[in-house]
C-alpha positions as CSV (number, residue, x, y, z in Angstrom):
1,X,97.6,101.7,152.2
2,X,96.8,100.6,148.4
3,X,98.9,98.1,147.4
4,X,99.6,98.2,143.5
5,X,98.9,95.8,141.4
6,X,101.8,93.4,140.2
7,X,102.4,93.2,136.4
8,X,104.5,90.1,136.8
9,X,102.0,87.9,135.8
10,X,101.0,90.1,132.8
11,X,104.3,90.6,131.3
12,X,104.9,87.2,131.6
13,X,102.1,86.2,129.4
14,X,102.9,88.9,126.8
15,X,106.1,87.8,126.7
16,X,105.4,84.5,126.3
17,X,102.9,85.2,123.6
18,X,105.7,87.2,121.8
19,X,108.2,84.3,121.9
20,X,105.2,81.8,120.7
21,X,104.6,84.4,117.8
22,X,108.1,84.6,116.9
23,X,108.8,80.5,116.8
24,X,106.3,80.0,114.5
25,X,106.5,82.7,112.5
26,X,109.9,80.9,111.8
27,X,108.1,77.2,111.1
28,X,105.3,79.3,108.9
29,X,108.5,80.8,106.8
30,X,110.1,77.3,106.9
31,X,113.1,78.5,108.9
32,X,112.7,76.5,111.8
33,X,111.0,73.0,113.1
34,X,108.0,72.2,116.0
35,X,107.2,69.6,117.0
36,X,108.2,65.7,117.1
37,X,105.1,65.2,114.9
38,X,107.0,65.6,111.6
39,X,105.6,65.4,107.9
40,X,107.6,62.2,108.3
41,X,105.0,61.0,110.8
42,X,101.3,62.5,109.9
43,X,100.8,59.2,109.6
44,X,101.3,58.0,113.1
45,X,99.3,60.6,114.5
46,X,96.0,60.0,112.0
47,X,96.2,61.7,109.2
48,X,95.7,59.6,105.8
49,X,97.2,59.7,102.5
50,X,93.9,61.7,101.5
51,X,94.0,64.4,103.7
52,X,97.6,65.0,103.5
53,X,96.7,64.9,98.9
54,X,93.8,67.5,100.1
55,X,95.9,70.3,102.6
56,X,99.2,70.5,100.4
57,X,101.4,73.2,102.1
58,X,99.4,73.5,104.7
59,X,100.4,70.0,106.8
60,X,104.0,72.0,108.7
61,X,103.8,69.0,111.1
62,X,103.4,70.9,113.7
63,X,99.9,69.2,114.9
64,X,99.7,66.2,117.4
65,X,96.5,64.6,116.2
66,X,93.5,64.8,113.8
67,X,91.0,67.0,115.6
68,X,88.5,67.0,112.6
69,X,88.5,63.3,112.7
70,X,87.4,63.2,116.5
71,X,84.6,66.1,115.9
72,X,82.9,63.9,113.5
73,X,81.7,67.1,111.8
74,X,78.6,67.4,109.7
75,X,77.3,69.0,106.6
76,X,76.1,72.6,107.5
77,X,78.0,72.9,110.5
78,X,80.2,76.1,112.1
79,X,84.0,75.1,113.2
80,X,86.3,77.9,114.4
81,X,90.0,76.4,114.7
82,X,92.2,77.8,117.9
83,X,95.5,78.2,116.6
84,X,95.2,77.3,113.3
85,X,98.6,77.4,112.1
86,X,98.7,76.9,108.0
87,X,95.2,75.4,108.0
88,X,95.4,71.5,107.4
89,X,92.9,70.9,109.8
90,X,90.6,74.3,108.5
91,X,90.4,72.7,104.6
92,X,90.0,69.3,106.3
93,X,87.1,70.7,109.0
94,X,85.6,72.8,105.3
95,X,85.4,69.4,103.2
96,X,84.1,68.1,105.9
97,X,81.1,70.4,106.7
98,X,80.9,71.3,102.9
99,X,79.2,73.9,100.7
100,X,76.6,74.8,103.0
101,X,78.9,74.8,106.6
102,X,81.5,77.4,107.5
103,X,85.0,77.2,109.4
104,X,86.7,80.1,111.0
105,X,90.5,79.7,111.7
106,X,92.0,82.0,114.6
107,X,96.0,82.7,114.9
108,X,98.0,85.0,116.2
109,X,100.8,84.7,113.9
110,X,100.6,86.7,110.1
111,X,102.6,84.9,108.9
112,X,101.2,81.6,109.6
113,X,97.5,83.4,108.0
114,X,99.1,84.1,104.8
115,X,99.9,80.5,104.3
116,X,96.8,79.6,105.4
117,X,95.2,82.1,103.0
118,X,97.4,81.2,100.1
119,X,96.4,77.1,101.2
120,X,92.7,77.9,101.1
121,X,92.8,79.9,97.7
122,X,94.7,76.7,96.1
123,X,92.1,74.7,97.6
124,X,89.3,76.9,96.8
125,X,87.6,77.0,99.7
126,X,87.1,80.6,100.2
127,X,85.2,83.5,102.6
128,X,82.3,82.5,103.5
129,X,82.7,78.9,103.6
130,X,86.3,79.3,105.1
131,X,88.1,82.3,106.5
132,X,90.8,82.7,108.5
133,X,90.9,85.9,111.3
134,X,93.9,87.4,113.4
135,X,93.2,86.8,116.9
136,X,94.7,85.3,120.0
137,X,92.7,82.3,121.6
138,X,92.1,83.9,124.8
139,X,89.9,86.7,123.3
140,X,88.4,84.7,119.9
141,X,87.6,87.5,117.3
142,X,83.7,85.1,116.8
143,X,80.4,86.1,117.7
144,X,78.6,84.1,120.6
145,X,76.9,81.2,120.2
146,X,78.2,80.4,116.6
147,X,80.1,77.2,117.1
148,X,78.5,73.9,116.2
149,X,82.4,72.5,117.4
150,X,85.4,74.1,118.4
151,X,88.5,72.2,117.7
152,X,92.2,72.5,118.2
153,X,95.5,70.9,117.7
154,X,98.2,71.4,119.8
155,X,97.9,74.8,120.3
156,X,96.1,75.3,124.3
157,X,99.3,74.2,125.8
158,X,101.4,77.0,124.6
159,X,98.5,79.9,126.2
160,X,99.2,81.6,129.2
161,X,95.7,81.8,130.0
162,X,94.4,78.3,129.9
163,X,90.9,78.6,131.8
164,X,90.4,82.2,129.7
165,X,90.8,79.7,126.3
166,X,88.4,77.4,127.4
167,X,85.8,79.9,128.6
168,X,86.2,81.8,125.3
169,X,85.6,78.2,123.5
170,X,82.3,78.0,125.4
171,X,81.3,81.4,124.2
172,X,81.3,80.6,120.9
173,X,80.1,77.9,121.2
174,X,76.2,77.1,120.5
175,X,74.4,75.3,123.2
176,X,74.8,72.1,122.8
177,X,77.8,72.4,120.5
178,X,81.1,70.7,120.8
179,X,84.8,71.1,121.6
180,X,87.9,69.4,120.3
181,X,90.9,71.1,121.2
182,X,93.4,68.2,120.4
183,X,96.9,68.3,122.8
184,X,96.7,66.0,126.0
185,X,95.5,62.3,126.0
186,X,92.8,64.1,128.4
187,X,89.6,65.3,127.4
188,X,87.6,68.1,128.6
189,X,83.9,66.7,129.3
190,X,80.6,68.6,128.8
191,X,77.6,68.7,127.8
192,X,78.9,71.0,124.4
193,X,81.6,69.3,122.1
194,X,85.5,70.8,122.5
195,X,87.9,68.5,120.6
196,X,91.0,69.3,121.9
């Protein structure tokens, strides 16, 4: 007898992905607070007067850490952002790699992309050199072997699909390249950088 499939397990992730949508399309409208990492406290967590002058409207403090800071990006590099919210750590990860580098940020939310956009155009830091895609992290809209470093800030926590995030950061990334996803006081170690 064939047994069928649950969809338990797959509704449950959609619906979790719907409710995470719909929170911070509320913090990316300014209806509704995150995290205990308030503007109040960028501070605390690493972020310096300077980068907070650089991002403007982009800093919702809704990050717990300064994953650029960790990556130690270079010049010339490619960074793709998982979860990248209104950007503060996209313009921060594009300063850092400069003219000649690029950063793609990935979100599932619109309405936390349009402020991202709107962020980036203030800043002037547009496509190529920074772009931000509609994507969820467990299927990255990014090419294969792209990545010089993927980073993230408290974003891998609120996936479903944990191991699929990571795999899909390994994907993209180039061999030898490095990942940063920044959430637990844990690292993930390998041989390619993940700043998480």
């Amino acid at each position: 007898m064939a047994v069928k499939p649950s969809t338990d397990a797959a509704d449950a992730a959609a619906s979790q992905r719907a409710n995470v949508a719909a929170d911070y399309a509320k913090v990316a409208k300014s209806e509704a607070g995150c995290c205990v990492s308030s503007t109040d406290n960028r501070g605390a967590i690493g972020y310096t007067a300077g980068d907070l002058a650089k991002v403007g409207d982009a800093d919702l403090g809704v990050g717990c850490g300064t994953p650029v800071r960790l990556a130690q990006l270079l010049p010339g590099e490619h960074v793709v952002d998982l979860g990248c919210g209104a950007g503060i750590d996209c313009l921060l990860a594009a300063d850092a790699v400069g003219a000649t580098g690029k950063v793609v940020g990935v979100d599932m939310t619109p309405e936390m992309l349009a402020r991202a956009r709107d962020g980036a155009r203030q800043a002037e830091m547009l496509p190529p050199r920074l772009e931000f895609r509609l994507g969820e992290i467990e299927n990255l809209p990014c090419e294969n072997d792209w990545a010089d470093a993927v980073i993230s800030n408290c974003v891998i926590n609120l996936s479903p699909d944990k191991p699929r995030v990571l795999r899909e950061a390994l994907r993209v990334l180039k061999p030898g390249g490095a990942s940063q996803p920044y959430h637990t006081q844990r690292s993930f170690a390998t041989s390619r950088r993940i700043f998480y």
